[in-house]
Structures are given as structure tokens and as C-alpha cells.
N, C-alpha and C positions, 0 to 999 in steps of 0.2 A: 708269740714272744712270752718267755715263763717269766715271775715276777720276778724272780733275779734282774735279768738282764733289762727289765724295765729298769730294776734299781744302779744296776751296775752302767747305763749309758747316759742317763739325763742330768743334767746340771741347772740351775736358775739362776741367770742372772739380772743385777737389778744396781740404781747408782744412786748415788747423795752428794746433793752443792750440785751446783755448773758449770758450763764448760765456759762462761760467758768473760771476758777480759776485756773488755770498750766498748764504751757506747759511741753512737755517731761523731767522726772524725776523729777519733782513735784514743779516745781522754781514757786512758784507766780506770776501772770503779771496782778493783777486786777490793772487794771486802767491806764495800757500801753495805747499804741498807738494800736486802735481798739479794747478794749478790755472796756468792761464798769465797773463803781463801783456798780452798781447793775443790778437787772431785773425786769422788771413791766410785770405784766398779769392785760389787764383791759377785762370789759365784756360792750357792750353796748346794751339794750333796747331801741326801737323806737316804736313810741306811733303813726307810718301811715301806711298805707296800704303795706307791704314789694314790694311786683310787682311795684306799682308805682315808688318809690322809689329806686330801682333798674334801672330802666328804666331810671330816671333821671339822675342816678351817670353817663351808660355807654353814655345818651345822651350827659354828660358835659365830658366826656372823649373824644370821638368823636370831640367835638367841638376843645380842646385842640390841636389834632393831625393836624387838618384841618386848626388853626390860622398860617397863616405865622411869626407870630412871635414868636412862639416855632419849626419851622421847622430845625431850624439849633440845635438843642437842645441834645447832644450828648447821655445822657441818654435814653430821650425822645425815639429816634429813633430807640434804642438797642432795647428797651420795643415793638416796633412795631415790627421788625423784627424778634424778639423771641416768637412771639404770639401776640402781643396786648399790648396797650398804659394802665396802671391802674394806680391810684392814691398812690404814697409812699411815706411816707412824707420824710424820709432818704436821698429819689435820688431824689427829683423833686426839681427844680428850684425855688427860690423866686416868682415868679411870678406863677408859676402853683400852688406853696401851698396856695396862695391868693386867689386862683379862690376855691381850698375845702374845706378852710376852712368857704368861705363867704355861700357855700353851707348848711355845718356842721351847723351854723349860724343861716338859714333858717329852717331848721327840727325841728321836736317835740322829743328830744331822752334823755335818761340823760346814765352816764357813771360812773363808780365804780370801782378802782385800787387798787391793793395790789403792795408795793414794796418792795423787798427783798434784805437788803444791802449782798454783797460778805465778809460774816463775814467767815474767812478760818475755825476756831476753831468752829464754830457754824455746817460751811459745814459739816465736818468731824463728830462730834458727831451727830449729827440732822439727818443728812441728808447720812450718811454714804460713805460723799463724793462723789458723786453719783448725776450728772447733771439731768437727770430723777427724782431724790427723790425732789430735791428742785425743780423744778417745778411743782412737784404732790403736793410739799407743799403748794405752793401759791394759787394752782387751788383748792387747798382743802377751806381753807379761803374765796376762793371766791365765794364758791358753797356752805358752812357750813350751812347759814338763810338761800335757796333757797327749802328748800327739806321737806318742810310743807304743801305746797300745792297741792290738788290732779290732779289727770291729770298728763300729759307730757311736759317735758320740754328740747328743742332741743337746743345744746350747739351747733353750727358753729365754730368750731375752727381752724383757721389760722394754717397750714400746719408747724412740726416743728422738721421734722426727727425722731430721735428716742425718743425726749421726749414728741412726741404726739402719738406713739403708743398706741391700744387698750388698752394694758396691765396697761403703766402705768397712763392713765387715768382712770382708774376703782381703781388702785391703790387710786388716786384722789377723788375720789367718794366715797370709803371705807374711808377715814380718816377721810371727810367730815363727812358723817354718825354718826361716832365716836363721832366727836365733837359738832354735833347736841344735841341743847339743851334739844328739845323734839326729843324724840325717837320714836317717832310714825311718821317718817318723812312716807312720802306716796307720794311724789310725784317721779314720775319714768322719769331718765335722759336718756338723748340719744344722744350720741356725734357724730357731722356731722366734721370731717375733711375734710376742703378745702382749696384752694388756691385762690391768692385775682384776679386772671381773671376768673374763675368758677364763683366767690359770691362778688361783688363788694362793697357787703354791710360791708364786713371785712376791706375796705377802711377805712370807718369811724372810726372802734374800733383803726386802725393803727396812725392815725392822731392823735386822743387822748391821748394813749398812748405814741408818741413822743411829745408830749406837757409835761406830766407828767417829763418822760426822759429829758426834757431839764431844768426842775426843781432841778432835782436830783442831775445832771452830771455836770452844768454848772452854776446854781443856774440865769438863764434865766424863769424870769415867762411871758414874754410878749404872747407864746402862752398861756400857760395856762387861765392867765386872760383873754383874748378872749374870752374864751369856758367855763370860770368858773360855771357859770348858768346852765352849763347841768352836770358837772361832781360831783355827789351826794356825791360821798364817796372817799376819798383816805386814804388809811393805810399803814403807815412805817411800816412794820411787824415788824422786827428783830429790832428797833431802842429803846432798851431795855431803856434808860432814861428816855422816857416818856413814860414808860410803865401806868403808876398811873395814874388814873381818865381818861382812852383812850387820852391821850395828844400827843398820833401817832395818833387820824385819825383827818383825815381832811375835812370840810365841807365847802359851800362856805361863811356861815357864819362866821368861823376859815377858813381862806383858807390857802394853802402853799404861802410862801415866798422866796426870795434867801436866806434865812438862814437855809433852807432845802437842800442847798448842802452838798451833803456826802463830 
């Protein structure tokens, strides 16, 4: 396979918040403490060579574990002892998210999100309640224009229990299909489930995606705007007022604001 077409078939996907909507006997807790008002699935494309690239994330990881001034780092050091140091935006320090994001910065990649507010009455009907169904939804959206093109296309997706199973990502792929405009879709998917010390490169979909997350939750754009330049597309899915003329998505030309907190 020449590098190209390394570059031209692989995608990473990765998500932020949960799919979670009640706890035991069905009590609502979207938006408690740990619990998020929505969920993002973003996918990112890089336009270098993936080995190199790779290579550079686990050499700035490396670098990380080795600065004495992340060595007292309490996180930090759980991550080594349980396998290895990798890049999270959630658990890393102010300062270590400075050092991936200036990385993120550096790359040629761009990045495309779907977010799905915790609408309970939408769950239940839509989604049949059913934390698998809403994330086949999202995944479906964001794979719907991708399945035009001939050849293969390899989905990397960030490890996510049961609602990354085979099952329900083909689910994912069927609905996709579905909502495919042309139906002569031809291009053949192929979902790689990993985890982010396996494929470093899911780091970056991770960062992303908590950028978007802090738009949502906290109505915080200062990651975002950082990154704005690489992330192509975002869409409120479920955010049915602005349904008319696509006034859910988001480009960096239209970009999100803090008035995009749910």
C-alpha cells in the first residue's frame, strides 16, 4: 500500500460526555455531577504520512513522562504504571494539554463532529432507549457522505464497551447506507477498534473532541477556537430549532460560540 492511500483510507474516531440518561429505575441524572448534557463522536483525517506521525505523538509522550516537571503528576504516573503515559485531554494537566495541543497545531488534519443533546423523550422514541442505538445514530451521520467512494475505508475507533461492538456498529453502517443519498454507495468500511495506547493517533480525535465538549457543557470556546482551522464540520444533530437552512452545523466560517451551551 503507497503512502497515499494509507493517507487517503484511514479515519479516527473518538467521543466526549456519555451515553448515560438514568440511573437505577429510570430517575434522570443528565447533567448531574459526572454525567454530561450531551455526547460528541468526532472523526479526524490527516493529510501525513500516519507512521511518522505516530512516531512523533509516542516521541512527545516520552518526552512528557521523562520532564521532571510532570514527574510528581498524579495522573500522569497511574498512566505509566498501568501501561504507559498517552495523551487525554480529561486527565492531563494544564500544562501537558499545552504541549498536544501546540502539536495538534503543527499537523496537516482537519476534524468533523456530530453532537447529540440527552433529549430523554427523543432517546426513548428514536433510539429505543437504548445507549447502543444513540451512538449507532451519531456514527451513522457521520459515516452517511463517506460511502461514495470506491476502495476501502478504515474506521479506527476508540475502544467503548458495548457500544462499540461489531454488532452495533454495522448497525451504524446500515442506517448510514440508508440515509445515503446515492445509493450506489460502493465504498467498503472496516471498523479497527482500538485503544488510545495501541493507536496514539486516537489522541488527537480525543483532544478534539474535548474541545468541542467544552463548547457544549460549559459554553468555554477558548479550546476550540485554537483548533478552529482544522475542525471542518460540527453538527448539533438533535437541536431541532435550527433545524431550517442547516443552522445546526457549524463551519469555521459560522463557527460555535458560548451561546452553544445546552
Amino acid at each position: 500500500m503507497t503512502p497515499q492511500a494509507i493517507l487517503d483510507n484511514h479515519r479516527f474516531l473518538d467521543e466526549a460526555g456519555d451515553t448515560t440518561f438514568y440511573t437505577k429505575g429510570k430517575v434522570p441524572i443528565i447533567g448531574q455531577a459526572g454525567v454530561s448534557q450531551c455526547f460528541i463522536l468526532g472523526m479526524v483525517k490527516f493529510r501525513e504520512p500516519l507512521p511518522d506521525l505516530r512516531r512523533r505523538i509516542i516521541d512527545l509522550q516520552n518526552q512528557v513522562v521523562a520532564d521532571p516537571y510532570f514527574r510528581d503528576i498524579p495522573s500522569l504516573n497511574k498512566k505509566v504504571r498501568e501501561g504507559g503515559f498517552y495523551f487525554h485531554a480529561t486527565d492531563d494537566v494544564p500544562e501537558v494539554r499545552k504541549v498536544f495541543y501546540d502539536f495538534i497545531a503543527s499537523i496537516d488534519c482537519s476534524f468533523e463532529a456530530y453532537v447529540g443533546r440527552k433529549i430523554p423523550l427523543l432517546y426513548q422514541t428514536k433510539h429505543n432507549g437504548k445507549e447502543a442505538e444513540f451512538y449507532a445514530d451519531l456514527l451513522s451521520h457521520l459515516l452517511k457522505n463517506k460511502l461514495n467512494k470506491k476502495g476501502k475505508m478504515v474506521l479506527n475507533i476508540a475502544s467503548r464497551g458495548k457500544t462499540t461492538r461489531n454488532h452495533n456498529l454495522q448497525l451504524a453502517l446500515e442506517k448510514a447506507q440508508t440515509q445515503n443519498r446515492r445509493k450506489s454507495a460502493t465504498t467498503q468500511i472496516v471498523f479497527n477498534v482500538q485503544n488510545h495506547r495501541v493507536e496514539p493517533l486516537l489522541n488527537v480525535a480525543d483532544y478534539f473532541c474535548w474541545s468541542i465538549q467544552r463548547v457544549f457543557e460549559r459554553g468555554e470556546v477558548r479550546y476550540y477556537n485554537f483548533l478552529k482551522d482544522r475542525i471542518s464540520l460540527v453538527v448539533d444533530l438533535y437541536d431541532s430549532k435550527n433545524f431550517s437552512n442547516s443552522q445546526n452545523f457549524y463551519k469555521p466560517q459560522k463557527p460555535l460560540t458560548a451561546s452553544n451551551k445546552v
